[in-house]
PDB file with SEQRES, HELIX, SHEET and CRYST1 records, atoms N, CA, C and O in Angstrom:
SEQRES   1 A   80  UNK UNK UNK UNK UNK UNK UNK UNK UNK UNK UNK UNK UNK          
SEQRES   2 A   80  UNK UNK UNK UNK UNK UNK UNK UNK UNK UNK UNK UNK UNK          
SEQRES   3 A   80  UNK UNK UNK UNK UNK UNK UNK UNK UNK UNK UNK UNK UNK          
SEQRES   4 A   80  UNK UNK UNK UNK UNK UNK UNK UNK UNK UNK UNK UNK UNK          
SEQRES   5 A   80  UNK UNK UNK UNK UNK UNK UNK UNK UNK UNK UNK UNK UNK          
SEQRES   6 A   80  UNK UNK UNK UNK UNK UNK UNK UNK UNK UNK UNK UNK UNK          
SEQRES   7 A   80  UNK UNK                                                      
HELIX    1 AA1 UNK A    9  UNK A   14  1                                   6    
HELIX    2 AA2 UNK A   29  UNK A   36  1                                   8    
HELIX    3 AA3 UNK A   39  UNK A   45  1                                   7    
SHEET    1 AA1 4 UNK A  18  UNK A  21  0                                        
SHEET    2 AA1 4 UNK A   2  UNK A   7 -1                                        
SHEET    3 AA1 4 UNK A  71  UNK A  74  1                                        
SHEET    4 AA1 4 UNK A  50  UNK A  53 -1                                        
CRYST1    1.000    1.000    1.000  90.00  90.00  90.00 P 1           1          
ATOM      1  N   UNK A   1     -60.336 -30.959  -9.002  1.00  0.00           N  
ATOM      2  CA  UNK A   1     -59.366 -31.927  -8.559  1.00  0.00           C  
ATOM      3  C   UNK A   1     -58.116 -31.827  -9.419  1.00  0.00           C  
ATOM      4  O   UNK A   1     -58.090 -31.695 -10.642  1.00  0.00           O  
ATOM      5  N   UNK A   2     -57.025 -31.916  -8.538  1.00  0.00           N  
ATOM      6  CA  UNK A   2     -55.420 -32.224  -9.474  1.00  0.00           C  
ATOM      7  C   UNK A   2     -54.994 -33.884  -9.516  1.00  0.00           C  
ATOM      8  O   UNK A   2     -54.855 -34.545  -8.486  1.00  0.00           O  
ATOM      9  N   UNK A   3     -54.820 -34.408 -10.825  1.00  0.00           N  
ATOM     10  CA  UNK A   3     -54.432 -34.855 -11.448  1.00  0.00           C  
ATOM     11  C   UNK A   3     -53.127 -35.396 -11.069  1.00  0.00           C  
ATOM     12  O   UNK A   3     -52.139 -34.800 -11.500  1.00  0.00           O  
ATOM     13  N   UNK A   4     -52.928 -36.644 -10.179  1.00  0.00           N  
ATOM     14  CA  UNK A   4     -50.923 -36.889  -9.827  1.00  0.00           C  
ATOM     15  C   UNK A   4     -51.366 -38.155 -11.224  1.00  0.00           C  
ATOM     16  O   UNK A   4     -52.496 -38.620 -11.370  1.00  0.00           O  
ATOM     17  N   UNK A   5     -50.254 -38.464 -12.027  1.00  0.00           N  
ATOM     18  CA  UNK A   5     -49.938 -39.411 -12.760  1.00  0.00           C  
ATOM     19  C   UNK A   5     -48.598 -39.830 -12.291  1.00  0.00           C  
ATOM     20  O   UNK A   5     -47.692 -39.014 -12.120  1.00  0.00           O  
ATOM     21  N   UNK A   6     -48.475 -41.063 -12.088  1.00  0.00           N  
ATOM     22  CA  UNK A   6     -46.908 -41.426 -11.826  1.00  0.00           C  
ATOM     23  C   UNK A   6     -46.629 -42.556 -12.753  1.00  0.00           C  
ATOM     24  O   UNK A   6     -47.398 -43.424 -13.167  1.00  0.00           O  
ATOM     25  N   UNK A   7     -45.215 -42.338 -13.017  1.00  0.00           N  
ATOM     26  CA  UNK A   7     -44.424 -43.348 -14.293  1.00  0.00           C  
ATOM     27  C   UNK A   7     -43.624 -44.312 -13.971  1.00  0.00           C  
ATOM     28  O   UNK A   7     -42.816 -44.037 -13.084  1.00  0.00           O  
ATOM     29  N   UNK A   8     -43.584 -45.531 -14.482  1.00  0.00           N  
ATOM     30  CA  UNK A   8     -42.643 -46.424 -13.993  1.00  0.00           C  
ATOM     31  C   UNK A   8     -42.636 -47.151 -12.601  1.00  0.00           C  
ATOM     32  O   UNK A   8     -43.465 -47.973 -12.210  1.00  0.00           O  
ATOM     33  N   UNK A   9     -41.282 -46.574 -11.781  1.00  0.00           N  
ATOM     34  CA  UNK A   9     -41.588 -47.162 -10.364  1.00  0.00           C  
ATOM     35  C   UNK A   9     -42.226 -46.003  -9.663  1.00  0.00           C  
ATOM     36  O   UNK A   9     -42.436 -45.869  -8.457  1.00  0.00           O  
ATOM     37  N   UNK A  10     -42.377 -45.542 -10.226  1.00  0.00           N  
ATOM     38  CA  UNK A  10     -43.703 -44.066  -9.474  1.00  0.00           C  
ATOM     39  C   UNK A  10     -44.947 -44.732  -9.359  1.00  0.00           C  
ATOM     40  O   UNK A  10     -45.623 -44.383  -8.391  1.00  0.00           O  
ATOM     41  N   UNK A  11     -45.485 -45.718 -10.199  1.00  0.00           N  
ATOM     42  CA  UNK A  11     -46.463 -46.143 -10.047  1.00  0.00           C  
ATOM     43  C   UNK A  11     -46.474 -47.214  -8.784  1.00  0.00           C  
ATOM     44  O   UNK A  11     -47.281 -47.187  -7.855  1.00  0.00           O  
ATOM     45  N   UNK A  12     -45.480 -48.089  -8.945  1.00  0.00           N  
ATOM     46  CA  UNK A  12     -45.396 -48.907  -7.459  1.00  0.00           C  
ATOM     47  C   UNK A  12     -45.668 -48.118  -6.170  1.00  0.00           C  
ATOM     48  O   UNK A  12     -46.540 -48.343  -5.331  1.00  0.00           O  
ATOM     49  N   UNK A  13     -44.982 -47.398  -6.183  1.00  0.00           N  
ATOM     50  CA  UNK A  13     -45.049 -46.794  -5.049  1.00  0.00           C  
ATOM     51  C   UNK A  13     -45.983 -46.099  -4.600  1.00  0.00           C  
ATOM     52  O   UNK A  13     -46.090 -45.878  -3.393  1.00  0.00           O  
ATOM     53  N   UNK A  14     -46.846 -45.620  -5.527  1.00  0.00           N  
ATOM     54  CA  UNK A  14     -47.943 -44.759  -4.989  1.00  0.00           C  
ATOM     55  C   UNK A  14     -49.038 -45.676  -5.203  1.00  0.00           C  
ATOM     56  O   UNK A  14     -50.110 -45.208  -4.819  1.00  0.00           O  
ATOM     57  N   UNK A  15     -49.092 -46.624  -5.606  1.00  0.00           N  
ATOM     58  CA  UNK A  15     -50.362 -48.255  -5.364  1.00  0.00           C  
ATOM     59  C   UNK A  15     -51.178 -47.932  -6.844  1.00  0.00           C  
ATOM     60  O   UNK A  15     -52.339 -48.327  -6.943  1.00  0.00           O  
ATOM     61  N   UNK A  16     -50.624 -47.301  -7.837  1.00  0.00           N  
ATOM     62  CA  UNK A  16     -51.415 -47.259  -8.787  1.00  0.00           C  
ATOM     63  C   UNK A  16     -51.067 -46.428 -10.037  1.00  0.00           C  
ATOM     64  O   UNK A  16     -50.032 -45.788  -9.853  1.00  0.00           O  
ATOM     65  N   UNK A  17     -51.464 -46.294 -10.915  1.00  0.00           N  
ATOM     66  CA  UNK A  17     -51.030 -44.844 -12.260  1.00  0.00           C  
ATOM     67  C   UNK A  17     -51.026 -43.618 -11.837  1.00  0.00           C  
ATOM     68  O   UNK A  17     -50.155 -42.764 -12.000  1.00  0.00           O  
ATOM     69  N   UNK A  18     -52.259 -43.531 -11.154  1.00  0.00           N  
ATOM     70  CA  UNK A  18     -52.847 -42.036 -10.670  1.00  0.00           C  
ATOM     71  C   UNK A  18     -53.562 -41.749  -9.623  1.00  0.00           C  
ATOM     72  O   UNK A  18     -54.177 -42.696  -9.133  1.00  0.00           O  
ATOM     73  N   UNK A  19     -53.706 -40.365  -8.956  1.00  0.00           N  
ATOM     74  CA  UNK A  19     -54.352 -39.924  -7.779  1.00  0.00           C  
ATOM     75  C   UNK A  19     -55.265 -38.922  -7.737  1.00  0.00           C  
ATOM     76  O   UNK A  19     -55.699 -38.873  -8.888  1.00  0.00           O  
ATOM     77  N   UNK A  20     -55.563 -38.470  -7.384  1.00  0.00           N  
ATOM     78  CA  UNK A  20     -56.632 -37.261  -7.551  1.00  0.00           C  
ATOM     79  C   UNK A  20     -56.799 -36.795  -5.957  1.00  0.00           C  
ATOM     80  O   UNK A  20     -57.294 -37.284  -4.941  1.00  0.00           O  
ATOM     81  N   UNK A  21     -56.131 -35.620  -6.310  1.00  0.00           N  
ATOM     82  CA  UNK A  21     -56.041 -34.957  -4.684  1.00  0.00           C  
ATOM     83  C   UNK A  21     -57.105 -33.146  -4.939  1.00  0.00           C  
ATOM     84  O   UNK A  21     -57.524 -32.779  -6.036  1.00  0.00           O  
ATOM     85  N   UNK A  22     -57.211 -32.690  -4.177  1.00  0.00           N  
ATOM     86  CA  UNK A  22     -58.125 -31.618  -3.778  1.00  0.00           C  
ATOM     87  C   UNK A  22     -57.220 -30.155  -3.976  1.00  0.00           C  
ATOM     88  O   UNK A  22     -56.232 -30.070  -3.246  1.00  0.00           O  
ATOM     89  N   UNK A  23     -57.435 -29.228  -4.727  1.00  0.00           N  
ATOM     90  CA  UNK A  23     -56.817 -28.283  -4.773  1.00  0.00           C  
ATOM     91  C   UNK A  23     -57.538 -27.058  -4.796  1.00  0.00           C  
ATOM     92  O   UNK A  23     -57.949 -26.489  -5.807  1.00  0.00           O  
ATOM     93  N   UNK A  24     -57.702 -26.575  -3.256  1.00  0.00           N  
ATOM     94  CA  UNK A  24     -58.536 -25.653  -3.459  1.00  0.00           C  
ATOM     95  C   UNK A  24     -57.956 -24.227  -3.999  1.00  0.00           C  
ATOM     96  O   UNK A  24     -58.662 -23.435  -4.622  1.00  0.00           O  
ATOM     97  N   UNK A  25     -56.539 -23.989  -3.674  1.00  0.00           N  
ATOM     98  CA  UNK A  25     -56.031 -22.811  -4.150  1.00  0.00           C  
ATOM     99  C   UNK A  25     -54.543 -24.093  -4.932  1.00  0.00           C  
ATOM    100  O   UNK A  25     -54.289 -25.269  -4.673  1.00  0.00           O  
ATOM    101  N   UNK A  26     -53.967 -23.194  -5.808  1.00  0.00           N  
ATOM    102  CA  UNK A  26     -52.662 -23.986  -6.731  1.00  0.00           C  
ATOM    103  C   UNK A  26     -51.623 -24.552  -5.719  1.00  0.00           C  
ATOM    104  O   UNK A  26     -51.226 -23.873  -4.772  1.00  0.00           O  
ATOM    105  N   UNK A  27     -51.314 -25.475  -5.891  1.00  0.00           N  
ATOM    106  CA  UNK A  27     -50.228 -26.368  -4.962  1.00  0.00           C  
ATOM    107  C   UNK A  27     -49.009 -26.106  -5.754  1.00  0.00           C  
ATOM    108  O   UNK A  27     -48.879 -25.963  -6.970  1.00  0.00           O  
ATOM    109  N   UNK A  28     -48.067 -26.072  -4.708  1.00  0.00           N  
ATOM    110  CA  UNK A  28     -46.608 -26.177  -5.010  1.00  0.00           C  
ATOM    111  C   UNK A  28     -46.262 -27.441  -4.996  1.00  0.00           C  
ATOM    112  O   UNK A  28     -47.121 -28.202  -4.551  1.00  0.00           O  
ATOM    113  N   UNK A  29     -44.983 -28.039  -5.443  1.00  0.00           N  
ATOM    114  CA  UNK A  29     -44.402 -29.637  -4.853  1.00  0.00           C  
ATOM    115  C   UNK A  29     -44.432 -29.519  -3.908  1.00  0.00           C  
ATOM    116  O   UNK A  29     -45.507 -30.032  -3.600  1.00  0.00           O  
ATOM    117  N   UNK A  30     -43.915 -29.110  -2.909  1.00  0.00           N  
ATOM    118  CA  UNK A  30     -44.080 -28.633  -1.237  1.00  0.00           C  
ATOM    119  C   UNK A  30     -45.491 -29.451  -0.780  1.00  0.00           C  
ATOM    120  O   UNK A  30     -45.511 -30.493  -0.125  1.00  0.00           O  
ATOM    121  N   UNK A  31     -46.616 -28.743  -1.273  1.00  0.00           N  
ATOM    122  CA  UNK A  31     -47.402 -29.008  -0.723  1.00  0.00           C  
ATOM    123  C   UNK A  31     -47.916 -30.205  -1.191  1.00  0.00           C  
ATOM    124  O   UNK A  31     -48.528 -30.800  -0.304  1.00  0.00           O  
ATOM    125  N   UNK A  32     -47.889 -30.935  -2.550  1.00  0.00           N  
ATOM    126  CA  UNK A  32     -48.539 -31.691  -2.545  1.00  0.00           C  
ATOM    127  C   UNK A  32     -47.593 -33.103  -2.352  1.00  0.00           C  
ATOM    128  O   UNK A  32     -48.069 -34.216  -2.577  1.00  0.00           O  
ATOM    129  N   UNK A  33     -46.127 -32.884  -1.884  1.00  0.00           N  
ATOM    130  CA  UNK A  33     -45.461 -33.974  -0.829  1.00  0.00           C  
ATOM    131  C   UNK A  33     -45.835 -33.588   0.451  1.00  0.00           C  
ATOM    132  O   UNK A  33     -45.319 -34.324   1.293  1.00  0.00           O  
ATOM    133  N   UNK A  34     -46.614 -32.615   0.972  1.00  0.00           N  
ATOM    134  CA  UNK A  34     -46.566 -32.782   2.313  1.00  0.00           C  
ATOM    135  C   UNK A  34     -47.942 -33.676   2.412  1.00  0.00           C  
ATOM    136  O   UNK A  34     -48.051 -34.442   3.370  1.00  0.00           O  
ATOM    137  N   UNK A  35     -49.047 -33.586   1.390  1.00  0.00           N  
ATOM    138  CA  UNK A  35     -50.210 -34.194   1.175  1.00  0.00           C  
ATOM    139  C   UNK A  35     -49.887 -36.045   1.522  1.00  0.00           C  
ATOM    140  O   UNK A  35     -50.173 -36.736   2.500  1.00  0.00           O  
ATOM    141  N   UNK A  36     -49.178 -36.367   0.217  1.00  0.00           N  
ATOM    142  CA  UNK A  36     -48.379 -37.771  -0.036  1.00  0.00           C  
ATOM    143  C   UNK A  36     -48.049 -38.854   1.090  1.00  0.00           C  
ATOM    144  O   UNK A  36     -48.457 -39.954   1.462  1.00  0.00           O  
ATOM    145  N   UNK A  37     -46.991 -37.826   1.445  1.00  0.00           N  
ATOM    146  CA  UNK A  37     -46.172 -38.070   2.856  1.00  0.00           C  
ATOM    147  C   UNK A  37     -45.189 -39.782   2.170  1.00  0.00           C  
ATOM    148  O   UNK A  37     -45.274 -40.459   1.146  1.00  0.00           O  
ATOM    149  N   UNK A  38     -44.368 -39.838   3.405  1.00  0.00           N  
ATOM    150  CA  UNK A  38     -43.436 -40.663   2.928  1.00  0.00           C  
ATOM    151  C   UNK A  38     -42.710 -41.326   2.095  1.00  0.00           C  
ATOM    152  O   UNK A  38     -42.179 -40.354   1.558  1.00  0.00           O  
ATOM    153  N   UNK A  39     -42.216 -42.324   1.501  1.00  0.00           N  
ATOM    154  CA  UNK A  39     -41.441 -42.703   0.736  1.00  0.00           C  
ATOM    155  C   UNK A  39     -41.761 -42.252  -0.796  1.00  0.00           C  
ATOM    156  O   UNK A  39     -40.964 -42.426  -1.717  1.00  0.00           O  
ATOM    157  N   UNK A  40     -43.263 -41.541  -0.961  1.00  0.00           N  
ATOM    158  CA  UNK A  40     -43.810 -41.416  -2.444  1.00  0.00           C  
ATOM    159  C   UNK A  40     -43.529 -39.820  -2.360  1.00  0.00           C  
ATOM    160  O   UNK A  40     -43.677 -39.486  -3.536  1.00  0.00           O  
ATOM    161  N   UNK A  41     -43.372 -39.249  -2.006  1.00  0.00           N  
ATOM    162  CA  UNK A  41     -42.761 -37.413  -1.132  1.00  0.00           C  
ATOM    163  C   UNK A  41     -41.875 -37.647  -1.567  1.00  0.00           C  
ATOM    164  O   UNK A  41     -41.692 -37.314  -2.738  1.00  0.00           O  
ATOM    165  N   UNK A  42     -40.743 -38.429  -0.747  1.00  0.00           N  
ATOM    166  CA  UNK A  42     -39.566 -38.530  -1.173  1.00  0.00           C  
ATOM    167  C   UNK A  42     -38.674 -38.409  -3.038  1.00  0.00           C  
ATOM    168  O   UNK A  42     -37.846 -37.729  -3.644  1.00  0.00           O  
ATOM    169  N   UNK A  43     -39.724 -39.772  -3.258  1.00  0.00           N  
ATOM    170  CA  UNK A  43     -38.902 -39.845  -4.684  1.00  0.00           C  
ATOM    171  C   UNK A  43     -40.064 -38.968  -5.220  1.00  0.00           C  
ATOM    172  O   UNK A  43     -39.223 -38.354  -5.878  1.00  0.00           O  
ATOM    173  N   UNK A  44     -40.899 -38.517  -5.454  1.00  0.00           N  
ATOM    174  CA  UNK A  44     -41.132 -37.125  -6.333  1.00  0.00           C  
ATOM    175  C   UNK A  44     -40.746 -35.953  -6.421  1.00  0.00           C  
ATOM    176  O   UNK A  44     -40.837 -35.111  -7.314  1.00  0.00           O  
ATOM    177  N   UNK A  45     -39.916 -35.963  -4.546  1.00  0.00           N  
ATOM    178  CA  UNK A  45     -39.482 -34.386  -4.365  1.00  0.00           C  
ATOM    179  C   UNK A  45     -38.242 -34.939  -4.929  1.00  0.00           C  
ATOM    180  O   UNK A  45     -38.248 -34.316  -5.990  1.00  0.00           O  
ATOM    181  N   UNK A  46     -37.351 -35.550  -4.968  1.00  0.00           N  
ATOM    182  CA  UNK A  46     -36.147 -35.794  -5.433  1.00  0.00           C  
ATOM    183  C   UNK A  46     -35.843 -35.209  -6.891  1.00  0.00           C  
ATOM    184  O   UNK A  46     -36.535 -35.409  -7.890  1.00  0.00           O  
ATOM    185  N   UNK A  47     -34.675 -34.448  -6.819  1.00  0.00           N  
ATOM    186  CA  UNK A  47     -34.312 -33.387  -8.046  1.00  0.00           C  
ATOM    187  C   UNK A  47     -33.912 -34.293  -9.386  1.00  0.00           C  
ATOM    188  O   UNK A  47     -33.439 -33.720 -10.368  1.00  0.00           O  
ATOM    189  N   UNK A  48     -34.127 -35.763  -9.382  1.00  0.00           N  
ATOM    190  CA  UNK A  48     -33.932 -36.795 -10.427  1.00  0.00           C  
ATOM    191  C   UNK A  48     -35.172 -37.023 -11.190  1.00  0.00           C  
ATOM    192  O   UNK A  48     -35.221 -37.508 -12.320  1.00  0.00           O  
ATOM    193  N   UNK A  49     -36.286 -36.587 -10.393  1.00  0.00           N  
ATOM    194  CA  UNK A  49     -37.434 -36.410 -10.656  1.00  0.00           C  
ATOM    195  C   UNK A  49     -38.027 -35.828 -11.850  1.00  0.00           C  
ATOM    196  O   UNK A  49     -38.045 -34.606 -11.699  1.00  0.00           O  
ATOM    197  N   UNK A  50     -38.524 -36.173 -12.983  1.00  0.00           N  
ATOM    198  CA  UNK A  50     -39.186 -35.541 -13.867  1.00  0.00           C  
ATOM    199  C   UNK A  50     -40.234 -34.860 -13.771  1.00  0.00           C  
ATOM    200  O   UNK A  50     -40.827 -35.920 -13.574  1.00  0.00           O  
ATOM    201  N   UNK A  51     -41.411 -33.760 -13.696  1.00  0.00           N  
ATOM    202  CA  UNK A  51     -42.550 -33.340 -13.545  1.00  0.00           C  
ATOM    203  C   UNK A  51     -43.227 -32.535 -14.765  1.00  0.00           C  
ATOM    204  O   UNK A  51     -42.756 -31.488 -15.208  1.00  0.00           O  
ATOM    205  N   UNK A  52     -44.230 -33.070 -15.185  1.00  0.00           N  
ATOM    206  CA  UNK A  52     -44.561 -32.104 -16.596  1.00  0.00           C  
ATOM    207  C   UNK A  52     -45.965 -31.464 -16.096  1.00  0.00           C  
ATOM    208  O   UNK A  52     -46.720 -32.288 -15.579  1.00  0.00           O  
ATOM    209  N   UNK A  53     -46.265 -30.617 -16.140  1.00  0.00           N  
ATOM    210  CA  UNK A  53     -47.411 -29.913 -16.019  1.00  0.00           C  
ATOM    211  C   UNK A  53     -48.125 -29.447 -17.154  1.00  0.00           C  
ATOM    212  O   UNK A  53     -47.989 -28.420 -17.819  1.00  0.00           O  
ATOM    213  N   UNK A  54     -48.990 -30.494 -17.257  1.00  0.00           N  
ATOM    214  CA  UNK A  54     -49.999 -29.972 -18.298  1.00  0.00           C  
ATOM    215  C   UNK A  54     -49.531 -30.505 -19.689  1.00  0.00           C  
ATOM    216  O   UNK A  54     -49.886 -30.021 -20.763  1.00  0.00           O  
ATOM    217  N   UNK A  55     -48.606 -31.667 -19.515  1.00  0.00           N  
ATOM    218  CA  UNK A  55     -47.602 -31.987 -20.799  1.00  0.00           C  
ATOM    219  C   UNK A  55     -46.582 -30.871 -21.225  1.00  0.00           C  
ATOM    220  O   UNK A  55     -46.130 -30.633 -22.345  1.00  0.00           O  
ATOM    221  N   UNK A  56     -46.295 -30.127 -19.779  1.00  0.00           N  
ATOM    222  CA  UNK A  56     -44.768 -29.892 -19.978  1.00  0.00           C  
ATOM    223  C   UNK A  56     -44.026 -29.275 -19.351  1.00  0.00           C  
ATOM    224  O   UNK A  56     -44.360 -28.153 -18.970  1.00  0.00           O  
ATOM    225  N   UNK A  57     -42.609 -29.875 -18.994  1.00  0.00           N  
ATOM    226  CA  UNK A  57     -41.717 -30.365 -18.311  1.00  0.00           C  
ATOM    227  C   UNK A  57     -42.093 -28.671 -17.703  1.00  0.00           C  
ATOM    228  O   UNK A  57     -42.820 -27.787 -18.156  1.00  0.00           O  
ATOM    229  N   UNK A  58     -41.256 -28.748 -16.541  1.00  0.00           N  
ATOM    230  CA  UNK A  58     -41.266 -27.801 -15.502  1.00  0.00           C  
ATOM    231  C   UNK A  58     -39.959 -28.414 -14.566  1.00  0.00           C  
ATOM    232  O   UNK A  58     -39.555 -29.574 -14.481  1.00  0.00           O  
ATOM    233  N   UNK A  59     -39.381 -26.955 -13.791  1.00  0.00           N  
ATOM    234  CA  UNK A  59     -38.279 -27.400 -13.119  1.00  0.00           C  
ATOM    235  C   UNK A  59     -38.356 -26.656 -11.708  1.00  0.00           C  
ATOM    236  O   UNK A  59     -39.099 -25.678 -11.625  1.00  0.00           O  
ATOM    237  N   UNK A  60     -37.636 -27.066 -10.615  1.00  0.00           N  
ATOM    238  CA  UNK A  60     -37.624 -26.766  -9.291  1.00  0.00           C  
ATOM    239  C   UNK A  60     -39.178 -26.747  -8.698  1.00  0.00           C  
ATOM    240  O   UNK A  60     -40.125 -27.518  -8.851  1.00  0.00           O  
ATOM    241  N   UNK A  61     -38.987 -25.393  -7.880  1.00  0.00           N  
ATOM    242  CA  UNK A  61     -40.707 -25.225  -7.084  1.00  0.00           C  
ATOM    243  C   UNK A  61     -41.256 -24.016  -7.608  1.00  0.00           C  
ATOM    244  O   UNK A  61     -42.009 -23.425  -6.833  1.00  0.00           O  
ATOM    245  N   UNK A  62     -40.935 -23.134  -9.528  1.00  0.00           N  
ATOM    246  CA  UNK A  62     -41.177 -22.138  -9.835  1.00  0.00           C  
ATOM    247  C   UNK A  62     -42.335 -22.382  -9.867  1.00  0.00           C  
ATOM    248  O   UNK A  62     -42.870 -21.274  -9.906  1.00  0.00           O  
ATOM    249  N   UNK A  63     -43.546 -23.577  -9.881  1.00  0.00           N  
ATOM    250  CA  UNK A  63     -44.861 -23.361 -10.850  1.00  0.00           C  
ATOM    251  C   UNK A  63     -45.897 -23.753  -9.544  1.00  0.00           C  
ATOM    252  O   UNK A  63     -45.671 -24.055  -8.372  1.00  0.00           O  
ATOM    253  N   UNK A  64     -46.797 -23.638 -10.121  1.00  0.00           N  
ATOM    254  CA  UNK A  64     -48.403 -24.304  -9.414  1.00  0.00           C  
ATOM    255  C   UNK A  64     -49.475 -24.727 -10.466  1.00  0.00           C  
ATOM    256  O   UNK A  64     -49.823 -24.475 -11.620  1.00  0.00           O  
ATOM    257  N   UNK A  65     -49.821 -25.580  -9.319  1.00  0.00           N  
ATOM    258  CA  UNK A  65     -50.728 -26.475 -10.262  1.00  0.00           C  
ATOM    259  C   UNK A  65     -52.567 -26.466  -9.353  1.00  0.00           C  
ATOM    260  O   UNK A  65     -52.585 -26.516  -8.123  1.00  0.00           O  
ATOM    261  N   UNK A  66     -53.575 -26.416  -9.950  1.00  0.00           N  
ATOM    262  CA  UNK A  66     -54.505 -26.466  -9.443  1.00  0.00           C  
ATOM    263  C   UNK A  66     -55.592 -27.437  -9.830  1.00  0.00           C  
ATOM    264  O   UNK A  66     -55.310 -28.490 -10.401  1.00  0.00           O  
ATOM    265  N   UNK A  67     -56.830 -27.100  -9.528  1.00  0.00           N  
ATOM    266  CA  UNK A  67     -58.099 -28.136 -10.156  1.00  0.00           C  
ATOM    267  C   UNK A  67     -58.075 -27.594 -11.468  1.00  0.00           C  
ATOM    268  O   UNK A  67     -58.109 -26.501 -12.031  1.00  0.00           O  
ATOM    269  N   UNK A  68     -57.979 -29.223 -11.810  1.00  0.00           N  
ATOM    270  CA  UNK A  68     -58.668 -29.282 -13.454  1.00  0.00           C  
ATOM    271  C   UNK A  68     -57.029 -29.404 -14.504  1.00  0.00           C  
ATOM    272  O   UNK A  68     -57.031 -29.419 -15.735  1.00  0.00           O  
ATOM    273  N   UNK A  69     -55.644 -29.483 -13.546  1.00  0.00           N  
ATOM    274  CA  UNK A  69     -54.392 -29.592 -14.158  1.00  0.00           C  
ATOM    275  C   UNK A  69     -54.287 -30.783 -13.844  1.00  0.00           C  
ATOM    276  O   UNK A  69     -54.879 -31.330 -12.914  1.00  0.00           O  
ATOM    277  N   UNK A  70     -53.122 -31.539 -14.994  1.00  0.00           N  
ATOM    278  CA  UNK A  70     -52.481 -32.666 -14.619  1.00  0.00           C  
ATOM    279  C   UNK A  70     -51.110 -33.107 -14.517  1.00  0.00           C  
ATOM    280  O   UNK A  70     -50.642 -33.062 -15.655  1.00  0.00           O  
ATOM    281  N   UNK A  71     -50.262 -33.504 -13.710  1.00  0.00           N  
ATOM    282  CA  UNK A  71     -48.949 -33.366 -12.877  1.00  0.00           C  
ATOM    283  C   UNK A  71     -48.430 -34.543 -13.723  1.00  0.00           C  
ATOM    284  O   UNK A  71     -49.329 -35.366 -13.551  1.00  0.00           O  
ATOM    285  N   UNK A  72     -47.706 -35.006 -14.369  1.00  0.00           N  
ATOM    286  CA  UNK A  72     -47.147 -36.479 -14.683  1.00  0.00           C  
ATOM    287  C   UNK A  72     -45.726 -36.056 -13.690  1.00  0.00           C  
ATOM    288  O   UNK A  72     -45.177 -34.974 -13.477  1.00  0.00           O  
ATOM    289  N   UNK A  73     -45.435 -37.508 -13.202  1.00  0.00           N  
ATOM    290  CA  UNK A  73     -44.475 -37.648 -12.500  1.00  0.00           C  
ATOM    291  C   UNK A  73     -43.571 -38.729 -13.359  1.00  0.00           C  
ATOM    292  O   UNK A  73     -44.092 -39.770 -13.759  1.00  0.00           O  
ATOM    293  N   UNK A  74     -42.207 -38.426 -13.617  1.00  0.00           N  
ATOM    294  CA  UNK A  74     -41.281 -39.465 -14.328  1.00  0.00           C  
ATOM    295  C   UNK A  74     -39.583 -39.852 -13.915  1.00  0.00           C  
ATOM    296  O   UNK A  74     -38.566 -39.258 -14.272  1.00  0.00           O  
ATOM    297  N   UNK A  75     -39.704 -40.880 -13.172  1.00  0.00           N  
ATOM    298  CA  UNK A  75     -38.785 -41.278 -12.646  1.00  0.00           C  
ATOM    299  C   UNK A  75     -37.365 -41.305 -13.388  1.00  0.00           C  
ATOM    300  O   UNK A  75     -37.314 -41.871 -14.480  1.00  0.00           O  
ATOM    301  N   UNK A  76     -36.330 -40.783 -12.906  1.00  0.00           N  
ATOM    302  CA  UNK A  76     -35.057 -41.166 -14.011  1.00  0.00           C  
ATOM    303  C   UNK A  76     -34.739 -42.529 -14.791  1.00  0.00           C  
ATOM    304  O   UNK A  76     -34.989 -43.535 -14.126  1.00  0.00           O  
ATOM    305  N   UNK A  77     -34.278 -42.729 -15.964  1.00  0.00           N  
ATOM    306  CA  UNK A  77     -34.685 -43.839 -16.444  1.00  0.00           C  
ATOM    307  C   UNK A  77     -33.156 -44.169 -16.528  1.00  0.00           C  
ATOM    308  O   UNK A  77     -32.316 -43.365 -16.933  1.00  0.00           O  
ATOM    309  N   UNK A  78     -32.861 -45.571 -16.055  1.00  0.00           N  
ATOM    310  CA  UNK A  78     -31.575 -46.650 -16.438  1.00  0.00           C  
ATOM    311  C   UNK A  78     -31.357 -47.729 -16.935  1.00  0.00           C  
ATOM    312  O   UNK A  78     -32.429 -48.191 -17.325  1.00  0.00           O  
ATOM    313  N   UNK A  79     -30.815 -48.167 -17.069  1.00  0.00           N  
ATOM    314  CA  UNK A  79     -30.486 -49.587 -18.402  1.00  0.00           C  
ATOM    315  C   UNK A  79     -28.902 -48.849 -19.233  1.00  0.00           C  
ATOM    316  O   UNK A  79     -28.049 -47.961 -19.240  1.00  0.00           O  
ATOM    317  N   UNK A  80     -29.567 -50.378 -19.981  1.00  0.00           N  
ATOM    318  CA  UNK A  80     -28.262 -50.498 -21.092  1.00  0.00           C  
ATOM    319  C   UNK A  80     -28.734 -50.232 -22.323  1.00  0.00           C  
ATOM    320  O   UNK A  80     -27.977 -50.257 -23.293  1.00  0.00           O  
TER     321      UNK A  80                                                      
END                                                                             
């Protein structure tokens, strides 16, 4: 199993901290927003998006992730 962790309002949106989805061969973002689907797709595929694999950061759709990895998802952060 892969490992989604989501941060902040990542967690609202996906109803919880974390997910555990099925990876029988390595997933791209692609695939595991097409898994998701809607508004939680959205803001993870969004290029504001943080993603660390495995505790660490990763950029665009160069990587894959499979069973037994873990994805943290981290929303852009604002304030004062």
């Amino acid at each position: 199993m892969l490992t989604l962790v989501f941060l902040g309002r990542l967690e609202d949106a996906a109803g919880g901290p974390e997910r555990r989805i099925a990876a029988g061969t390595p997933l791209t973002l692609s695939d595991i927003c097409a898994q998701l689907g809607g508004d939680l797709a959205a803001q993870i595929g969004d290029p504001t998006t943080k993603i660390a694999l495995n505790g660490v950061i990763v950029a665009g759709d160069d990587w894959r992730a499979g069973d037994g990895d873990e994805l943290a998802f981290l929303p852009p952060v604002s304030g004062g």
